[in-house]
C-alpha positions in Angstrom: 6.5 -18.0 -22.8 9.0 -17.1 -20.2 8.5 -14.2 -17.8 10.6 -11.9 -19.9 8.7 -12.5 -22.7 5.0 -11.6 -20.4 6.6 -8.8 -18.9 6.7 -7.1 -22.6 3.4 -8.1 -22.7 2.1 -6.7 -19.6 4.0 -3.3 -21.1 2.0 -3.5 -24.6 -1.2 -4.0 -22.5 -0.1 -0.7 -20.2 0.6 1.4 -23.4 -2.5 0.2 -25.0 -4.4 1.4 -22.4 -2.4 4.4 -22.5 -3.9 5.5 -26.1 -7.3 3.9 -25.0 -7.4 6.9 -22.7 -6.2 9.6 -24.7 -8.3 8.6 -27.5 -11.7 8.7 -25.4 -10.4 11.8 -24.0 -10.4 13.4 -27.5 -13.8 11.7 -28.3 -15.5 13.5 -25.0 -14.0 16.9 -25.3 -15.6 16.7 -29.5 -18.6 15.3 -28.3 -19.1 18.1 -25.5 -18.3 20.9 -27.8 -20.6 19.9 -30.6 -23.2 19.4 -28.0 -24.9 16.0 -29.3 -23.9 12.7 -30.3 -25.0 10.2 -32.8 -25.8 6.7 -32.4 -22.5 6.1 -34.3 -20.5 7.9 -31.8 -22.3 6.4 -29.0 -21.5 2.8 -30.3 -18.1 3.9 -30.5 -17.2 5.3 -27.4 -19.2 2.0 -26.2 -16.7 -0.1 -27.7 -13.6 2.0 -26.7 -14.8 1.8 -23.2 -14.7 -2.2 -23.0 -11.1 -1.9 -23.9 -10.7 -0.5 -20.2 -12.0 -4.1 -18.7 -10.1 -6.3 -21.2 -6.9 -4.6 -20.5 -7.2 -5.0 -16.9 -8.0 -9.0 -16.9 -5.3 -9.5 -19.5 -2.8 -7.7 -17.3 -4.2 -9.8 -14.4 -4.5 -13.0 -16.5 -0.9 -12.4 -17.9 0.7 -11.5 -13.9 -0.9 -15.2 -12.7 0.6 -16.9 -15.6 4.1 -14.9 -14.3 3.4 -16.3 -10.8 3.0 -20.1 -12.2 6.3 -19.8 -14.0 8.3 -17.8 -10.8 6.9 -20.7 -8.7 9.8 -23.6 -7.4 9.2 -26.2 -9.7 9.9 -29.6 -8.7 13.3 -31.1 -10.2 12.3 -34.4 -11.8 15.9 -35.8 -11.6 16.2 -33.8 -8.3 19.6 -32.4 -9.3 19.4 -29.0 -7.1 18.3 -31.0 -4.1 20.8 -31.5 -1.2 21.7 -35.3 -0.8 19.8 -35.0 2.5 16.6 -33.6 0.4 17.0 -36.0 -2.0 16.8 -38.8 0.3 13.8 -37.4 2.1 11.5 -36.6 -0.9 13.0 -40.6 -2.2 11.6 -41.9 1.4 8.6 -39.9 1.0 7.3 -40.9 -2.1 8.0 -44.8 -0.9 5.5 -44.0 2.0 2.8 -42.3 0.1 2.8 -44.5 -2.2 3.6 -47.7 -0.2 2.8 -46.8 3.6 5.9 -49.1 4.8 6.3 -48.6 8.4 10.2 -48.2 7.6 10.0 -45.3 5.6 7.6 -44.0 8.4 10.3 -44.1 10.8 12.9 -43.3 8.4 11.3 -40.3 7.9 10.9 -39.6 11.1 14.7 -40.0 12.2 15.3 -37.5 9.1 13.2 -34.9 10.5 14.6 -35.0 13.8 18.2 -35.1 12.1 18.1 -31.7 9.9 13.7 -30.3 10.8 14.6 -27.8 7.3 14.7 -30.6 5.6 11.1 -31.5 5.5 9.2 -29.3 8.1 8.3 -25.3 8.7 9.9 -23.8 12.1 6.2 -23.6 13.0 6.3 -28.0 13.6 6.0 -29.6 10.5 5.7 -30.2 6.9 5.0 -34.1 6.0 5.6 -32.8 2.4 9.3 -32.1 0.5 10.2 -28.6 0.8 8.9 -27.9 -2.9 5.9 -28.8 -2.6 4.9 -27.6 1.0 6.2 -23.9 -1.0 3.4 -24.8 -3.9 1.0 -25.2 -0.9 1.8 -22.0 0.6 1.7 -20.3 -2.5 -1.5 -21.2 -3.7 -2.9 -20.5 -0.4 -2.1 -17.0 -1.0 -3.5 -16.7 -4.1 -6.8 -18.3 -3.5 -7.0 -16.3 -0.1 -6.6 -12.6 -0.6 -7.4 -11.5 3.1 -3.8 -13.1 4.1 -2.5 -10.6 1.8 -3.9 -7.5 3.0 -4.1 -8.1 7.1 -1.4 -9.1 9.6 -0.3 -13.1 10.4 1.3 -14.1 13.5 2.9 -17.4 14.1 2.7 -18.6 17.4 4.2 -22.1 19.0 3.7 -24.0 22.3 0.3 -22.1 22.8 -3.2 -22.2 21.3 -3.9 -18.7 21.3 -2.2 -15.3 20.3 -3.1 -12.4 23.7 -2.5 -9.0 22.4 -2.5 -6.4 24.2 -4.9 -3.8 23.0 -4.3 0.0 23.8 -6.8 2.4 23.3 -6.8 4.7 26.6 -4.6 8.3 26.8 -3.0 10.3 29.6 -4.1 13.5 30.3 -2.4 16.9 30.0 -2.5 20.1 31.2 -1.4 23.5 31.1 0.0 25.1 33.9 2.0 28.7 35.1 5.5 28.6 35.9 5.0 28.1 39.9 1.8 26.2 39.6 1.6 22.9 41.4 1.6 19.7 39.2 -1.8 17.6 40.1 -1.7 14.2 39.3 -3.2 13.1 35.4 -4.6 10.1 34.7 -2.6 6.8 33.6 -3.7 4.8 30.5 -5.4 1.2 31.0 -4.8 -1.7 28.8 -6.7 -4.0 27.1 -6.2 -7.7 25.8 -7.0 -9.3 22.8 -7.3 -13.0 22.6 -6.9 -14.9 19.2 -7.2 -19.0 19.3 -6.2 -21.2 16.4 -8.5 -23.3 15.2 -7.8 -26.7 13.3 -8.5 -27.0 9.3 -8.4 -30.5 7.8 -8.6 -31.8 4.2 -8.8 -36.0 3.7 -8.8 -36.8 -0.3 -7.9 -39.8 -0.9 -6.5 -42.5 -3.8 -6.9 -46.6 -4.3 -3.9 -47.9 -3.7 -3.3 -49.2 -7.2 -3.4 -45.3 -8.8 -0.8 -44.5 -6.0 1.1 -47.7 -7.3 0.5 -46.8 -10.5 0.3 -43.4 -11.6 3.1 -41.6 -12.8 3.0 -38.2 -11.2 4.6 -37.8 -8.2 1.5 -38.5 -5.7 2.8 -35.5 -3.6 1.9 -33.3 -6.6 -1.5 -34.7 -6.9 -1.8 -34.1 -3.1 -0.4 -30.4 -3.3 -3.2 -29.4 -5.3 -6.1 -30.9 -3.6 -5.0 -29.1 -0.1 -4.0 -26.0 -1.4 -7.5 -25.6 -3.4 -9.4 -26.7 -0.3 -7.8 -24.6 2.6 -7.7 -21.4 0.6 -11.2 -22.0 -0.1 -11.8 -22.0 3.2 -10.1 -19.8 4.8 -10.7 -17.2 3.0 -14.8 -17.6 3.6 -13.9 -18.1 7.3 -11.6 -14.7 7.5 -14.7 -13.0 6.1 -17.8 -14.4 7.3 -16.6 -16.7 10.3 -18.7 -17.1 13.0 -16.2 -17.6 15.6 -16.8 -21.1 16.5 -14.3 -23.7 15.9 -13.1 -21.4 12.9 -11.8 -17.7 12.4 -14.3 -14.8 13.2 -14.9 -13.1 10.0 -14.8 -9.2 8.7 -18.5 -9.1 8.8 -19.5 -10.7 11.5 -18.5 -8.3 13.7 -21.3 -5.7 15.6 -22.0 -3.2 12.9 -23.3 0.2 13.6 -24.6 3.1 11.3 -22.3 5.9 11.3 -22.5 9.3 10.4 -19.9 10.5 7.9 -19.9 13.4 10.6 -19.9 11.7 14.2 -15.8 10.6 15.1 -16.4 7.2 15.5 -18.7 4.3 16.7 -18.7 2.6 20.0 -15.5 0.3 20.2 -16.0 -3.5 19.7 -18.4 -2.2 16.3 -18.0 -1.9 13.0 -18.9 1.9 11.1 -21.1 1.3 8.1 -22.7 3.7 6.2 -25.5 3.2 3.4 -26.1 3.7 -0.8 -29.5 5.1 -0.2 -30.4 2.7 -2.9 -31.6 -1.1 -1.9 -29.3 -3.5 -3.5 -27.4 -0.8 -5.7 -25.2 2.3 -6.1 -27.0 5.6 -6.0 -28.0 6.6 -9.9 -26.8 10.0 -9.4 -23.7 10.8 -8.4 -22.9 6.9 -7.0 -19.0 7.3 -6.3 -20.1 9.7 -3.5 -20.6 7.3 -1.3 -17.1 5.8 -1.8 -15.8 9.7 -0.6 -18.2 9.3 2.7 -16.5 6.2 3.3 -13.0 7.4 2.6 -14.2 10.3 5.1 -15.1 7.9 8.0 -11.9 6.5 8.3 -9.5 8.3 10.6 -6.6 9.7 8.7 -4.1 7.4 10.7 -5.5 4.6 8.7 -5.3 6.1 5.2 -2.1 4.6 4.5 -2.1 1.3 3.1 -6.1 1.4 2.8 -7.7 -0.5 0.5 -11.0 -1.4 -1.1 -12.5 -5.0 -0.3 -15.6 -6.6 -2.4 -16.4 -9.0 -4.7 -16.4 -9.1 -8.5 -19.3 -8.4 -9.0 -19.4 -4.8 -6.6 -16.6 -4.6 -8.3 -17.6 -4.8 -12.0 -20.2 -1.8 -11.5 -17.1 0.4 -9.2 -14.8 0.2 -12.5 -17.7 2.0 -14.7 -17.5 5.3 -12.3 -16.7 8.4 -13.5 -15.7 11.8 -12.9 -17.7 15.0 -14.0 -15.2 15.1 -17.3 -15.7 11.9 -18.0 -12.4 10.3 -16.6 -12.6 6.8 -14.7 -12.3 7.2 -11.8 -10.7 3.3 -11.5 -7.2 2.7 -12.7 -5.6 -0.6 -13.6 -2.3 -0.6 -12.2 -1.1 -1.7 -15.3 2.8 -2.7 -14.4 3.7 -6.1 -13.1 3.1 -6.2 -9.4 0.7 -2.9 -9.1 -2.7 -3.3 -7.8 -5.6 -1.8 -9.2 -7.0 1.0 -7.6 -10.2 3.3 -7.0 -9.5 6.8 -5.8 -6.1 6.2 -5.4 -6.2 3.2 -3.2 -6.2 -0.5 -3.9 -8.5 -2.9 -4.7 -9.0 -6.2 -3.5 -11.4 -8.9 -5.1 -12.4 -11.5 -2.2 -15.3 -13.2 -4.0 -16.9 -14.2 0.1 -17.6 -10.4 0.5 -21.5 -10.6 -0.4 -23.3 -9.8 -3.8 -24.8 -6.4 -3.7 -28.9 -7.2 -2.5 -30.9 -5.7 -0.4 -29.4 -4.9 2.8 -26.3 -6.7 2.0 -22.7 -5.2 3.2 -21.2 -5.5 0.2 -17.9 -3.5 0.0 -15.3 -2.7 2.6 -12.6 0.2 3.0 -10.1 0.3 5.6 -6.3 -0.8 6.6 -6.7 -4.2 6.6 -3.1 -4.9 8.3 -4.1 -2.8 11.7 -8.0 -4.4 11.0 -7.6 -7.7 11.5 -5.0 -10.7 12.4 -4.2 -14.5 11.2 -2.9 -16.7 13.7 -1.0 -19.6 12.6 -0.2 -22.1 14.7 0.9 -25.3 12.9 2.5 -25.7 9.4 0.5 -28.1 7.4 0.9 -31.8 8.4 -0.2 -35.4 6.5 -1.1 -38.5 7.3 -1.4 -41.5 5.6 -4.2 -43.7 6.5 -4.7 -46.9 4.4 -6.6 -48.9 6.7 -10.0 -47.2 7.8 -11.7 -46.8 4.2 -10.2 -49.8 1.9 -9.6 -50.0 -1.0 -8.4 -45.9 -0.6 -5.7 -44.5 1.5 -6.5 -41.4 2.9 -4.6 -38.7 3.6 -5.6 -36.4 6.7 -3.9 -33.0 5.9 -4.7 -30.6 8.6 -3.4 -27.3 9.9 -4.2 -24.9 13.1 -5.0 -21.5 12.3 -7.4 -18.3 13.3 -7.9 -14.7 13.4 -10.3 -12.1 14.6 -10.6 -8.1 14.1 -8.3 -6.8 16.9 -8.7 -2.6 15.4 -12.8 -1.7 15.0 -11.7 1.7 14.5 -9.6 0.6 10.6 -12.4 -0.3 8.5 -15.5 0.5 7.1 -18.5 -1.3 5.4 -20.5 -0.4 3.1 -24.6 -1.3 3.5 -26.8 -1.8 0.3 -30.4 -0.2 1.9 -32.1 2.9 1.3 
């Protein structure tokens, strides 16, 4: 299927879900005016309501099949490859495959000679330009948070300083002839963001890597790409801050009153269900509006919901007094889901709902919180220090910390 052909799809599934809608519209207003409903009706209605959740994980099952077949493929026979790329992805396949201390310095000479050829401007990609994209792009897919929140590269440093302003000047009213006092001058602040290093070593025996007939790079794509989004992704959320990223919640976190302006700065505003380990039984999207309210308007724009799929599962089942969900699947290629009008982003390290446990977020990510990236991602091929296996130590630098308190809200699961 190619992605014309899932595009029509993803248009059937939107006008599906079209008549779903008006149909159980029409079923609610009967029901209401009749005043009762049978166990028929009921079982119907239960069944026309699924068709909400199987339209939305078709439309997201059909978009990631889109995104596999949009993705740069690698050229076999190499014919859209410059002569230059085809050279380097010849020399190294030779050295993945071989480890001969020619090809190492071949290779070498052939990033010095044209760096595009086989490395990011960041310093370095010991894969061919296809697959370091693959890498990338998986990364993204398996680590929402680098959608939604800002990424800085930085070079020749280890850290990212930003410079954080939060103070005001002062103003003041005065008559025509009235002498001008002196106001106050804002202070700044600094932010300071290190990158930390992320390293994957798989490995193969030296007869597969002889042997196999897949391109090695290709086996090697997949293994990093699985593993760093993995784990990134758990560190951007729950990071401690040491020797890895400092996460979303692990921040200070203060109660907040839907009614008090904001929480001290350098803490995170939650606010609580009511109900331990659940939404409220009465009334539960409530909450979600009290969150909504704790945000400062400023923030609004590009805000989005944060949980996992769980949270998320129970959030698509809310609905208005008439009966009207209050979630809608963005049912066109590209548009994201959303709950109240804003989006909705599954990150399955935000915690189950238990007891006590902060398990949905709302906020502008993109002013919330920033990825540093220092380093592309680099390989090296080690044949010697775990024989009969070469190893291949894939590592890059990255990290990121919340540099806005103020742009995002959590959610607490406590009475």
């Amino acid at each position: 299927m190619d992605t014309a052909a899932i595009k029509v799809e993803i248009e059937k599934v939107a006008s599906s879900f079209e008549e779903f809608k008006a149909q159980h519209k029409r079923e609610m207003t009967e029901l209401r005016e009749k005043g009762f409903i049978t166990a028929e009706q009921k079982e119907h209605l239960e069944r026309l309501e699924t068709v909400m959740t199987a339209a939305t994980e078709m439309k997201e099952r059909l978009e990631r099949v889109e995104t596999a077949l949009n993705r740069t493929a690698v050229d076999p026979e190499k014919k859209d490859l410059t002569p230059e790329q085809v050279e380097y992805s010849e020399c190294m396949e030779r050295y993945m495959r071989h480890g001969h201390r020619e090809d190492e310095l071949k290779l070498r000479g052939l990033e010095q000679k044209a760096v595009s050829i086989g490395s990011d401007p960041a310093g370095g990609y010991w894969v061919q330009p296809q697959r370091s994209s693959r890498i990338i792009e998986q990364m993204f897919e398996t680590s929402p948070i680098r959608g939604i929140a800002t990424v800085e590269s930085i070079s020749n440093t280890n850290e990212l300083i930003l410079a954080i302003d939060r103070d005001d000047v002062t103003a003041t009213w005065a008559g025509e002839q009235t002498a001008r006092a002196e106001t106050t001058t804002p202070t700044v602040g600094e932010k300071s963001i290190r990158a930390y290093e992320l390293y994957a070593k798989p490995k193969a025996s030296q007869q597969a890597l002889e042997d196999m007939q897949r391109n090695p790079e290709q086996w090697l794509a997949g293994k990093v790409a699985s593993k760093f989004g993995r784990a990134e992704n758990t560190a951007f959320v729950t990071g401690n801050g040491t020797v890895q990223p400092r996460g979303l919640l692990t921040q200070t976190l203060t109660q907040q009153s839907v009614l008090t302006t904001q929480v001290a700065w350098g803490a995170i505003g939650w606010t609580k269900t009511g109900v331990n380990g659940a939404f409220s039984a009465t009334d539960p999207a409530d909450i979600l509006l009290d969150m909504i309210t704790m945000l400062k308007v400023g923030y609004l724009q590009g805000a989005s919901w944060v949980a996992g799929r769980g949270t998320i599962s129970t959030m698509r089942k809310f609905k208005s007094t008439d009966d009207q969900y209050l979630w809608q699947p963005g049912l066109t290629a590209g548009a994201p889901n959303t709950l109240l009008g804003y989006a909705v982003v599954t990150a399955e390290d935000v915690p189950v709902m238990a007891t006590n446990s902060y398990s949905l977020l709302f906020g502008n990510f993109r002013e919330a919180y920033t990825i540093v990236d220092r380093l592309g991602i680099s390989t090296l091929r080690d044949p010697f220090s775990n024989k009969p296996w070469v190893e291949f130590y894939t590592r890059k630098r990255t990290g990121g910390d919340v540099v806005d308190y103020e742009a995002y809200k959590a959610l607490k699961f406590a009475a």
